[in-house]
C-alpha positions in Angstrom: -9.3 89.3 3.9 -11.6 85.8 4.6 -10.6 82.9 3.5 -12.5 81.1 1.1 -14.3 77.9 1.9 -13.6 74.8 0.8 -16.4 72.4 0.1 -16.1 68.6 -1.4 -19.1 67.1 -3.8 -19.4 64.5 -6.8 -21.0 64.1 -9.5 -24.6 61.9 -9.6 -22.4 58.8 -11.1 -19.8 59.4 -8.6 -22.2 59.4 -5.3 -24.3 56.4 -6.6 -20.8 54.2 -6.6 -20.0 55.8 -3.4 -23.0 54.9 -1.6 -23.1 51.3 -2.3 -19.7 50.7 -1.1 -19.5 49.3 2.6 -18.0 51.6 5.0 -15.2 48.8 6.0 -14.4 48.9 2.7 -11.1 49.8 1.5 -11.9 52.3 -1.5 -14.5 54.0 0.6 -11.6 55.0 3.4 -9.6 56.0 0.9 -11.7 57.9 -1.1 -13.0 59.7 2.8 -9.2 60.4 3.6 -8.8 62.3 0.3 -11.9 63.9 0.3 -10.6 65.6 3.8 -7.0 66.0 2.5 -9.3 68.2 -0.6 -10.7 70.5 2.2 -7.5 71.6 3.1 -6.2 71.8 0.1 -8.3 71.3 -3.6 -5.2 70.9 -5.5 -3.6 67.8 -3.5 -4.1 65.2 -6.7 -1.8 65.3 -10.3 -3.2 68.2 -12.4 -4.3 66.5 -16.2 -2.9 68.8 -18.8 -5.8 69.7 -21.0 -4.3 67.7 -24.3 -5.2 64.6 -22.2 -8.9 65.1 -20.8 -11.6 62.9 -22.2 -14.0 64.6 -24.5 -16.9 63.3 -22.5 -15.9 65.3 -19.6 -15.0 68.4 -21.4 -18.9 67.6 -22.7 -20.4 66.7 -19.6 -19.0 68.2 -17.2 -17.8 71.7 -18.9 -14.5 71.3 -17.2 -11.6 74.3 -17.6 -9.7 72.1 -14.8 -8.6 68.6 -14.3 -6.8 66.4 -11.5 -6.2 62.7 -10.5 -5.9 61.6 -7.2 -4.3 57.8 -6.7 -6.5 55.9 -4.1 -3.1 53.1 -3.6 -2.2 51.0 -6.6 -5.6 49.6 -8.0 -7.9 53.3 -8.5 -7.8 56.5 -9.3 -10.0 59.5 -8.5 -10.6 62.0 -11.4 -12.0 65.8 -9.9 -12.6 69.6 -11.2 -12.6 72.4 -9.1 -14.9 75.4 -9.8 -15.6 77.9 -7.1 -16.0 81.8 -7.1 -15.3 84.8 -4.6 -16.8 82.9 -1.9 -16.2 79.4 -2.6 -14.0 76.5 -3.9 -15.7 73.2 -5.0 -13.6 70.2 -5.6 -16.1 68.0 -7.3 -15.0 64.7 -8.0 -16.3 63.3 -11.2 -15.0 59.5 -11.1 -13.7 56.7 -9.1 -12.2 54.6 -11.9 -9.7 51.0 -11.3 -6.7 51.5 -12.8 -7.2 49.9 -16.0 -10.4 51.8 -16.6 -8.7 55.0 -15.9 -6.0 53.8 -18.4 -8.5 52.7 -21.0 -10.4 56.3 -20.7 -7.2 58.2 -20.6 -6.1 56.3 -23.8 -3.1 54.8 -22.0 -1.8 51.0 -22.9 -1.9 48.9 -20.0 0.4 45.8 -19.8 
């Protein structure tokens, strides 16, 4: 029995933020380090029970899966994975600051 790959892609919002960040930045190593830790294994972030996903991802996005990643204290990394026989996907759909991710997620911040 193969194993199945394991690729890593975002979403069109998600690779335009990524692109314009520098590569000394901060976010941008973090987000690279996870990305690996995905190829190894896709479900290395918090999985989002369903109750809690954002209708405009559920619209958008089609999702039947949902996960966080923490990138350190100040953002989080919201991702799906889809795949078939062959193939697992993680695709990350946001990079979000904390309080975004809060505000989106319908959490109260302090």
């Amino acid at each position: 029995m193969s194993r199945k790959k394991i690729g890593v892609s975002g979403t069109k919002e998600f690779v335009r933020v990524y692109k314009k960040l520098n590569p000394n930045d901060k976010l941008k190593q973090q987000i690279d380090e996870t990305m690996n830790l995905m190829k190894s294994n896709p479900t290395v972030g918090d999985k989002i029970e369903k109750h809690l996903w954002p209708k405009q991802y559920i619209d958008k996005y089609a999702i039947n899966n949902l996960f966080r990643y923490e990138l350190g204290l100040r953002y989080r990394m919201t991702y799906t994975i889809i795949g078939d026989s062959k193939e697992i996907v993680c695709l990350i759909i946001d990079v979000l600051s904390h309080k975004e991710y809060d505000n989106l997620f319908g959490y109260k911040t302090s």
